[in-house]
C-alpha positions in Angstrom: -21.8 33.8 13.0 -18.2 34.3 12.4 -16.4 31.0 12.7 -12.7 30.9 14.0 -11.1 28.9 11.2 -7.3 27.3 10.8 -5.4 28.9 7.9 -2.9 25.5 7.2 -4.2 23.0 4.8 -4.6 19.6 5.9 -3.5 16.4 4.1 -5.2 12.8 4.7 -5.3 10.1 3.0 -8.7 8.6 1.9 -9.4 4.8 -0.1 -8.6 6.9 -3.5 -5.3 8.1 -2.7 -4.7 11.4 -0.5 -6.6 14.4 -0.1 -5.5 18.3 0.6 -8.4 20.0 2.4 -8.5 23.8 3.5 -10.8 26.0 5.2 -10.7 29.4 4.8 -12.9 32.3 6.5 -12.7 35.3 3.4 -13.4 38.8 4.2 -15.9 39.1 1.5 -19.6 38.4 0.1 -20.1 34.8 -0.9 -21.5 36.2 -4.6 -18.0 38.4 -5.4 -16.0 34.9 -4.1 -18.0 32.7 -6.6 -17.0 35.0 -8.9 -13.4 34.5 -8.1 -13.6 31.1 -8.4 -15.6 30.8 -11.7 -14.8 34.0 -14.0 -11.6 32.9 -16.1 -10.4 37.2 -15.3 -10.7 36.7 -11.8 -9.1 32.9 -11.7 -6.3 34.6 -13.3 -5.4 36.8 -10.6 -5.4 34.7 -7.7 -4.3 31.2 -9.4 -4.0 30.9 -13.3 -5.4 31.0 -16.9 -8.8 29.0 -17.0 -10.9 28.3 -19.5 -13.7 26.7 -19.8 -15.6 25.5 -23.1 -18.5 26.9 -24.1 -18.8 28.6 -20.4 -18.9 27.7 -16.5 -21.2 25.1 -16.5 -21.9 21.8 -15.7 -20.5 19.2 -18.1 -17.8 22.0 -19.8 -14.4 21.2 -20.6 -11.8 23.0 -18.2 -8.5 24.1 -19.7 -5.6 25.1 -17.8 -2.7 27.2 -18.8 1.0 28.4 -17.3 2.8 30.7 -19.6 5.6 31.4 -17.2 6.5 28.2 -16.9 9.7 27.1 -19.5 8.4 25.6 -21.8 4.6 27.0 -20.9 1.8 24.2 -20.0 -1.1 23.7 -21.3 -4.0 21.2 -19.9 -7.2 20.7 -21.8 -8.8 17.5 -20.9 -10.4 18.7 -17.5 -14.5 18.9 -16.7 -16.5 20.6 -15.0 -18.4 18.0 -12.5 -20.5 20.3 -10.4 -21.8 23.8 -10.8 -24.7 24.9 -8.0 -24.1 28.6 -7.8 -22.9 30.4 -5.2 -22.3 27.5 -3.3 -20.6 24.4 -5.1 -18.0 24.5 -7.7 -16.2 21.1 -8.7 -13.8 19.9 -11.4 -11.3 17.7 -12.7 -7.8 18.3 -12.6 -6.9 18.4 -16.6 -4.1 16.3 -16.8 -4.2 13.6 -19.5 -1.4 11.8 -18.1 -3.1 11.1 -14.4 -6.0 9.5 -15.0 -8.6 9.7 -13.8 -7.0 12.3 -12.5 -7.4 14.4 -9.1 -10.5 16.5 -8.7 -10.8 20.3 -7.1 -13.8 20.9 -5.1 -15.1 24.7 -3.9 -17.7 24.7 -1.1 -19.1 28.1 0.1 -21.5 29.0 3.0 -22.3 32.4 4.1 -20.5 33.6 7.3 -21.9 37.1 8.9 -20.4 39.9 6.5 -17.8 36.8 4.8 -17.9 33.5 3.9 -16.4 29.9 4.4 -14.5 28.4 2.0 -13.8 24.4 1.9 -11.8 24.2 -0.7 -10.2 20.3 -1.3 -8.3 18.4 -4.2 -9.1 14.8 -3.8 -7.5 11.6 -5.6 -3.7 13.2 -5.5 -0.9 10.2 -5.8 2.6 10.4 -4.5 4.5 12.0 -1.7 6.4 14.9 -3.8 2.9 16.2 -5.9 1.0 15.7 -2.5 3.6 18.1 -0.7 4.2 20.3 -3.6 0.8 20.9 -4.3 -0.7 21.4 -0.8 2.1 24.0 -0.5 1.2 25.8 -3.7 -2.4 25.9 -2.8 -2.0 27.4 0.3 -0.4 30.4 -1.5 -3.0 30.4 -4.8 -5.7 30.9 -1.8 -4.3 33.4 -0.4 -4.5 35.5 -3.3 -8.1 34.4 -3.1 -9.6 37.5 -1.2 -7.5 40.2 -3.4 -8.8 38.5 -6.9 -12.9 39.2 -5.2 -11.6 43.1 -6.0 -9.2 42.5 -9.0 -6.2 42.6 -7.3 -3.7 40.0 -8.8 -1.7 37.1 -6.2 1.7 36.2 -7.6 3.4 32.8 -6.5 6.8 32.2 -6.6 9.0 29.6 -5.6 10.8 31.0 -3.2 7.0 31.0 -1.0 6.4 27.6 -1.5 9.5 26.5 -0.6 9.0 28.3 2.5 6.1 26.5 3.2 7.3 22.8 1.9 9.1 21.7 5.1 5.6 22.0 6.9 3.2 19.9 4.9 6.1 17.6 4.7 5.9 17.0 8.1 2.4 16.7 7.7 3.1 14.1 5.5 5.6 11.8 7.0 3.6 11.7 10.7 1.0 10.3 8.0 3.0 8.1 6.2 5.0 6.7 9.2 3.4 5.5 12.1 5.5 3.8 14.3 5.7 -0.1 14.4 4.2 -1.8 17.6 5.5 -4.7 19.6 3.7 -7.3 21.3 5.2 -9.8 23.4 4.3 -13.6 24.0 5.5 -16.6 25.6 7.3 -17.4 22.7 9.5 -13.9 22.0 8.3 -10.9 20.5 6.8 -9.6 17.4 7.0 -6.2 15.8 4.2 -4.6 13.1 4.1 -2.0 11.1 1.4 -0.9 8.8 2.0 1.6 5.9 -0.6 2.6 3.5 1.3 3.4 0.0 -0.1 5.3 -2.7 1.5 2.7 -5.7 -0.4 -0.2 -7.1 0.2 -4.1 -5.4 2.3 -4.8 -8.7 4.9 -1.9 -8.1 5.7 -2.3 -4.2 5.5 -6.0 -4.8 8.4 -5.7 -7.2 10.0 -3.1 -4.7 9.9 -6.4 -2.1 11.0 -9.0 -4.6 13.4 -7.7 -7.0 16.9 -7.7 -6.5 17.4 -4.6 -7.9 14.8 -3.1 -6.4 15.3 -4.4 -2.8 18.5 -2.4 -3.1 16.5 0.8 -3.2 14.9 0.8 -0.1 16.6 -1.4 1.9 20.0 -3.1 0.9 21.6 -5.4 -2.1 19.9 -8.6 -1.9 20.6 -12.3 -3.6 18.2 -14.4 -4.1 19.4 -17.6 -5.1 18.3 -19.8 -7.2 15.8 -17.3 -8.3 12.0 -16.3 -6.5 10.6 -19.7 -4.7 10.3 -21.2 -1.6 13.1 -22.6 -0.2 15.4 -20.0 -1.8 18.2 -18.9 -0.2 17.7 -14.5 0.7 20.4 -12.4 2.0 21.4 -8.7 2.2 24.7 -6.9 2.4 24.4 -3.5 4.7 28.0 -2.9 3.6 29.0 -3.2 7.1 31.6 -5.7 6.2 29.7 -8.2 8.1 29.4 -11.7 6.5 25.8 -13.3 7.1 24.5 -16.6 6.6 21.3 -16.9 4.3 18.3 -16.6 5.3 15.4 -18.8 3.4 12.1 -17.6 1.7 9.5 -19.4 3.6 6.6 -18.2 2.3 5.8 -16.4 -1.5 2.3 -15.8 -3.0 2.6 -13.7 -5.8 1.5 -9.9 -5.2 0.1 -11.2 -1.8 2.4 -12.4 1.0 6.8 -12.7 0.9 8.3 -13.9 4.0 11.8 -14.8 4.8 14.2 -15.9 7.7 16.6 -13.6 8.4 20.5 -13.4 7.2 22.0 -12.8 10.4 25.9 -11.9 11.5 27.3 -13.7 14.3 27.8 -10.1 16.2 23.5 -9.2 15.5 22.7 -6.3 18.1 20.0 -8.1 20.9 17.9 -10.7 19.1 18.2 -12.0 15.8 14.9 -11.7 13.9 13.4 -14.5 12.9 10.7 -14.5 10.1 10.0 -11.0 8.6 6.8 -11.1 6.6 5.5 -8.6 4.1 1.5 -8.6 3.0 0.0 -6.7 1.1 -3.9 -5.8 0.2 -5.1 -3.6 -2.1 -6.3 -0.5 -0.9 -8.3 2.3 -3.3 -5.4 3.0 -6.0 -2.9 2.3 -3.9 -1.8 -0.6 -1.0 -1.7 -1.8 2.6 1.6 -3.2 3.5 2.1 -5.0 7.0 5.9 -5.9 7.8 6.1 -8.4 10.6 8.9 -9.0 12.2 9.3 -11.9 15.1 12.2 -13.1 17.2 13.0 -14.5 20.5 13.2 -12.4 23.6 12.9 -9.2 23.2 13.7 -6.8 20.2 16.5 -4.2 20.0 15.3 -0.4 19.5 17.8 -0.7 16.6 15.6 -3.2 14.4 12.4 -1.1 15.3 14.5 2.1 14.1 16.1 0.5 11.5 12.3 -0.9 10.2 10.9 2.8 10.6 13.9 4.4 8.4 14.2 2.2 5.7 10.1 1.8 4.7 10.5 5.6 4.2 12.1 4.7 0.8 9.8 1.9 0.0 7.3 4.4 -2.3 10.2 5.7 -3.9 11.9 2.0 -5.0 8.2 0.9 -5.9 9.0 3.7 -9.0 12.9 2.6 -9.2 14.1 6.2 -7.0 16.5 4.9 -4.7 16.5 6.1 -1.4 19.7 6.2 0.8 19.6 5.4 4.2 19.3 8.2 6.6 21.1 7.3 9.4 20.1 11.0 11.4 16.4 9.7 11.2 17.8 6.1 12.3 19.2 7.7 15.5 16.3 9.6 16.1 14.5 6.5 15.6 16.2 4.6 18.2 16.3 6.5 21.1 12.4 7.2 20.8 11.9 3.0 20.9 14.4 2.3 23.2 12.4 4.6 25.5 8.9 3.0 24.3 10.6 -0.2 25.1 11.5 0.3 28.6 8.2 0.9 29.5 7.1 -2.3 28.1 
């Protein structure tokens, strides 16, 4: 029976990292698809130069090449990992610098006069090579059909680039759910939960380190150095002198909690404890920022939250983000209305 089937790929994450998943309904026989997917002439002409050593079979060594590229690429360390013809094709991505690296999986079922392809790439890290490379799948597969009858798919950037802006999307609604607030007797306190794909050790550095504070959210002292009792402030570069706040709680690669430096002209309440944990999670983390105050919070701390974690992946590699204040503003006026109906 034919199956109605979404031509977008789909990006979630999973406990190893992130995952790109398609499904595709092709035009053709399920034998001249396996074909396209496993005969190194036919990979060619839908995606790139593919070896594999001594043949397609389970346990061979999969080499990838891209002569266009300047200088050309070439991976070798890659392996087959499951080969049920005409219906399951798997292998590792050949990159000796990713390990263990990300792994392509090709699923085909029969479909009436076609067939269905579920075609995923599993383990991927990072925001840019997630984006970037559900985008250049989507146009390697849709050469996919054409190679089954020898007909050659070219991809050029000027496609993918055309297709970035809505996987990125994809992306960010995944990355960024919004922070919740819950209310009590005593004030109010605001979560949010992000799962990063970098180790504890990096985005715990991104949360302690000066330098590294500055990436992601502003220039921060810390003074007499990383303890309790410390004192912690940040300058915004509003021109707005703050009094310290104090590290109240620190347990290496686990949990960093502060009070915080506030102005004397603070918009609404003043924060304050703001409390970062982290867990591991698969190759990457779980971060939970809580934030607590008296009263009730401002939409401009929950905005102001929301904006700045999106640079928190970045700092964890030392990429700085700068604050965008269009996404702030956006930001705000969606909370202020979630607030009002509170």
């Amino acid at each position: 029976m034919t199956t109605d089937i979404a031509h977008n790929g789909v990006i979630r994450q999973t406990d190893d990292g992130y995952e790109i998943r398609f499904v595709r309904r092709l035009r053709k026989p399920i034998e001249k698809v396996w074909a396209a997917l496993t005969v190194p002439e036919r990979i060619a002409d839908w995606f790139t130069e593919m070896r594999f050593i001594p043949e397609p079979q389970l346990g061979a060594r999969v080499e990838l090449q891209f002569p266009e590229d300047d200088p050309p690429i070439v991976m070798a360390n890659g392996e087959v990992i499951a080969f049920e013809p005409p219906r399951l094709f798997a292998w590792t991505w050949p990159d000796a610098d990713h390990p263990p690296g990300s792994v392509v999986r090709c699923e085909l079922a029969p479909d009436g006069d076609g067939c269905i392809l579920t075609f995923t790439e599993s383990n991927r890290r990072g925001a840019h090579q997630l984006v970037w490379g559900a985008a250049g799948w989507h146009i390697f597969l849709d050469g996919l059909e054409g190679a089954t009858e020898g007909v050659a798919n070219r991809w050029t950037m000027q496609r993918e680039l055309a297709l970035r802006p809505s996987y990125q999307a994809q992306f960010d609604a995944l990355m960024a759910p919004d922070g919740e607030v819950r209310l009590n007797s005593d004030g109010y306190e605001i979560v949010f939960v992000r799962r990063l794909s970098k180790p504890v050790e990096k985005v715990w550095a991104a949360l302690t380190v000066p330098e590294r504070i500055a990436d992601w959210l502003a220039p921060a002292t810390i003074d007499p150095d990383l303890r309790v009792g410390a004192r912690f402030n940040l300058d915004f570069g509003d021109g707005k002198h703050r009094t310290a706040g104090e590290i109240v709680a620190l347990q290496p690669g686990r949990l960093f909690a502060w009070t915080w430096p506030a102005s004397a002209d603070e918009r609404g309440a003043v924060p304050t404890v703001v409390r970062f944990e982290l867990a591991p999670a698969g190759q990457g983390c779980k971060l939970t920022l809580t934030s607590r105050g008296p009263g009730l919070p401002h939409p401009g701390e929950l905005a102001g939250w929301h904006t700045h974690l999106e640079g928190l992946e970045g700092a964890a590699d030392g990429v700085r983000t700068p604050l965008n204040l269009e996404h702030e503003a956006v930001h705000e006026r969606r909370y202020e209305a979630a607030l009002a109906s509170l």
